[in-house]
Structures are given as structure tokens and as C-alpha cells.
N, C-alpha and C positions, 0 to 999 in steps of 0.2 A: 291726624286722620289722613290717610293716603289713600287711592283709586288704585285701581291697575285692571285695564281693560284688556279680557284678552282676547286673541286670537281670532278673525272669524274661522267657522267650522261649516261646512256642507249641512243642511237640514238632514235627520236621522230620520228615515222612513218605514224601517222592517219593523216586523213583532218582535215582543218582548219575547225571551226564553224561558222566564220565569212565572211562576204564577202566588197568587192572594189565596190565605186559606180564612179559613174564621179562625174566633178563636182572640180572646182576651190577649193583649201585649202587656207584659212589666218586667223587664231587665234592664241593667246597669248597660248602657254604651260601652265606656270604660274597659278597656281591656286590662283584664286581673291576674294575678298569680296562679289562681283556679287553672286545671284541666281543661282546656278549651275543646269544643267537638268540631270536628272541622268547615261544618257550616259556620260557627262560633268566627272560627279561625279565615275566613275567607270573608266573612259579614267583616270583622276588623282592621282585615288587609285594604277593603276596597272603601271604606271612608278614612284610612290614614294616606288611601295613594292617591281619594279624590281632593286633596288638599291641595296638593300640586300638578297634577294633570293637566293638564289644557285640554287637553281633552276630555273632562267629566263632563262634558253637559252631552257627548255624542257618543261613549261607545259601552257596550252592552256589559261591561264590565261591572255595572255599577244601577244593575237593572234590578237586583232584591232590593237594594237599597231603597230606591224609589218605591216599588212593590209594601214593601214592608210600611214604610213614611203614609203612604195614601193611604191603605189597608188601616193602621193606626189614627187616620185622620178622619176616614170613615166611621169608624166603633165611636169617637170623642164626639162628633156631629149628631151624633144619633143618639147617645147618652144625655140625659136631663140636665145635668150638670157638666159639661165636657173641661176637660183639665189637662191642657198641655202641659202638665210635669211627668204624664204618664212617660214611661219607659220605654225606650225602642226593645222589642227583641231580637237579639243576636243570632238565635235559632230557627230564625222563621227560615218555613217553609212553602214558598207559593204557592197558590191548587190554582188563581185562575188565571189566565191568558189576558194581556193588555198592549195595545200598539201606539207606539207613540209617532205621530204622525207629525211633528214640528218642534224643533230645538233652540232654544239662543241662550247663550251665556251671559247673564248680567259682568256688568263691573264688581271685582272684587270688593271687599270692602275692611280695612282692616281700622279694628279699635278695641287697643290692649288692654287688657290681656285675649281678646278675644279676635277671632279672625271669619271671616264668613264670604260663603258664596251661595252663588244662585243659579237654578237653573231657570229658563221661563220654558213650559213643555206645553204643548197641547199631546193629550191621550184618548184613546178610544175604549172604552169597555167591550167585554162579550156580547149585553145584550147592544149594544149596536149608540151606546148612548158616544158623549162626548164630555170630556172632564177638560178643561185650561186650568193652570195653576201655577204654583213657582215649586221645585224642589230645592231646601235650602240646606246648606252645608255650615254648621259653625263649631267652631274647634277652641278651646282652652289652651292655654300656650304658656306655658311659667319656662324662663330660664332656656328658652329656643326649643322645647319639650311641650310638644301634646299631652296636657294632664284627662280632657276629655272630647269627646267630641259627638254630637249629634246632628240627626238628617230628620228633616221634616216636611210635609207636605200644604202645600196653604192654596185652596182651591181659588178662584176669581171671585165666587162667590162669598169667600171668607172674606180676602182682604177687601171686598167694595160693603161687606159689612161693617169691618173694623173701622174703613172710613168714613161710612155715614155717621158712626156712633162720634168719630171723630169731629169730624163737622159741627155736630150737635153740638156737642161741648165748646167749641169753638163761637158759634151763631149766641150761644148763651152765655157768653161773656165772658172773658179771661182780665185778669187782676195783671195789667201788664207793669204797677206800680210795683207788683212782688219781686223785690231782688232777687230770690231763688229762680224766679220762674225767667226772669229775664238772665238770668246767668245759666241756666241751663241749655235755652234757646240759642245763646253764643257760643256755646261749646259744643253745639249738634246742630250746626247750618244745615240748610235744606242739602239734600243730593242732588248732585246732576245725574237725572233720571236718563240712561243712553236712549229712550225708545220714545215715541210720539202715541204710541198704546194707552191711551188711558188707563185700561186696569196696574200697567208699569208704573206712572206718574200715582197712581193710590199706593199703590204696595211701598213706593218711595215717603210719601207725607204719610203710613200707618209706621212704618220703623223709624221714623223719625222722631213720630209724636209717643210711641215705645218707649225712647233713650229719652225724652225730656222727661216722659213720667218718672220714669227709673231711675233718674237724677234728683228729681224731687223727691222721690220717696227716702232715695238715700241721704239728703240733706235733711229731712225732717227725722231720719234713724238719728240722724248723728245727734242731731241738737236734743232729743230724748237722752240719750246718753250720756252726755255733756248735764242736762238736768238730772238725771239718776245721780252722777257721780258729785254732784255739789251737793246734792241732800245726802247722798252717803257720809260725805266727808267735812260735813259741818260743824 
């Protein structure tokens, strides 16, 4: 696991140029062989160049991006069931006007095959409200190749959710006798969180407790698997 913190940048202050329409999100990120339309082709450009930029967290290049991420973040909040597998669209096109009034770029954060960044934004809406959030960037990487890549939005109010739910499970006891649980916990040590921000120190221990789940889950795939193939082959 490696860090790499980058660069400080000037707080971004102007409005956005882009705007949120309504309207249901479900496309492939993934840039295909398909006929691209040049929103297509421009939405593609600007999260394969926010990979490396140092400047993604400040310039307005990469402002559908965000646009589309919250807009998408929105409709899933507000649906009964909300399901972050939904699909970013590539085609979006703004309608409404948002200003983001404060920028910091988290520390990178790379863990293969996957690679990820973050922005921390505070935003302003039309009617005059106020949104804080993270804008995250994580990319697919086989063979020094971007296989996929998605941008996503996680309001303050998400991640101090995800954490209290975390908490909870936590206060309610953890089996720290479980080899898996304690072998997961050593291979996903806490982050060194850069900022003194509270909602920063959550959004750190919600990805973290993420990767230990997703490591138990795939250690109990496996060992299914491992039991499938001995009954198969008995």
C-alpha cells in the first residue's frame, strides 16, 4: 500500500460551467469500441487525465464529472433501495448551475489492482443550500492499463452514516479470536488521515472498514469454493 500526497493547490472559488439535469443514470464508465458522441468522448478524456493531474481537485475541467457523480448520488438517496452499482452516464448533460466554494485533495491511495483519489469539496446549490462531500476517483489498472474507471459522490452525511452504522457493529462486538477477521485488519491498517476534519477521520475508518469487509467476504467465497470443489470431486 503506498500514499502519495499531492501538491498543495489555491481553494477553487468560481461557479461551475456545467449543469444537473434529471433524469435516470445507467451506462458503462468503460470506454468501448462503440461510436462515442463527443460528450461521450470528453466525459472519458477527463477521468482518464483526472488520474494523473494534480490538479483534479481544482480546475474546471472535470466539473461534469462531479455534476454527473452528485446528480447520480442524489436519484440513489432518494430511491427506497439505493444501489451504488448504478452506472455513471457518459452522456450527461448539465441543466443546473452549482459553485463550489472550497477544495483539498486527499492523499492518494493505491491498492492493486485498483488505484483511487479524492477530492474533499464543499458545494453550493441553486436554491442557496450547501452540500460538503468527498468526490472520488478509482480506476482499474491490469498490466499498467486502465481496464475501468469510475467518479463518485459521498455527501458528509453519507459517510457519518456509514460510520455510525460502523460503530454499531463495532460497540456490538467483534470476534477478534477469527483468523480471517484478524488477518484482514493487518492487511488494511488504519490510514493516516491528512486532515483534523472529523467528517475526513470518518470517511478514513468507513474505507477502511470497506476493505476489511471485502476481504472477509472474499475469504469466505473462497473457502465455499474450496467446499463446492471437494464435494464435486469426491
Amino acid at each position: 500500500m503506498s500514499h502519495t500526497t499531492p501538491s498543495s493547490q489555491p481553494t477553487r472559488t468560481t461557479r461551475w460551467q456545467h449543469l444537473l439535469r434529471a433524469g435516470s443514470v445507467a451506462a458503462v464508465l468503460a470506454a468501448t469500441g462503440c461510436a462515442q458522441t463527443p460528450q461521450q468522448q470528453a466525459y472519458h478524456s477527463a477521468l482518464e487525465h483526472a488520474r494523473t493531474d494534480p490538479s483534479y481537485c481544482y480546475s474546471h475541467q472535470y466539473d461534469t464529472l462531479l455534476a454527473e457523480a452528485m446528480q447520480r448520488d442524489h436519484s440513489l438517496q432518494s430511491s427506497k433501495t439505493p444501489d451504488r452499482d448504478d452506472k455513471p452516464d457518459s452522456s450527461f448533460q448539465p441543466t443546473m448551475q452549482i459553485s463550489v466554494t472550497g477544495a483539498t485533495a486527499m492523499p492518494d491511495l493505491s491498492l492493486p489492482p485498483y488505484f483511487h483519489r479524492v477530492c474533499r469539496l464543499s458545494t453550493k446549490l441553486p436554491n442557496g443550500t450547501t452540500e460538503n462531500g468527498f468526490l472520488t476517483f478509482t480506476y482499474l489498472i491490469r498490466d499498467n492499463k486502465v481496464q475501468s474507471a469510475l467518479s463518485e459522490w459521498y455527501s458528509d452525511a453519507e459517510v457519518t452514516q456509514e460510520y455510525d452504522a460502523t460503530m454499531k457493529q463495532i460497540e456490538a462486538g467483534l470476534d477478534m479470536n477469527n483468523p480471517d477477521l484478524k488477518s484482514c485488519i493487518q492487511r488494511y491498517p488504519a490510514f493516516d488521515a491528512p486532515s483534523k476534519d472529523p467528517i475526513v477521520q470518518q470517511g478514513a475508518l468507513d474505507l477502511r472498514a470497506h476493505l476489511v469487509r471485502r476481504c472477509l467476504a472474499n475469504k469466505a467465497a473462497l473457502k465455499d469454493l474450496y467446499s463446492d470443489l471437494y464435494f464435486i470431486h469426491r
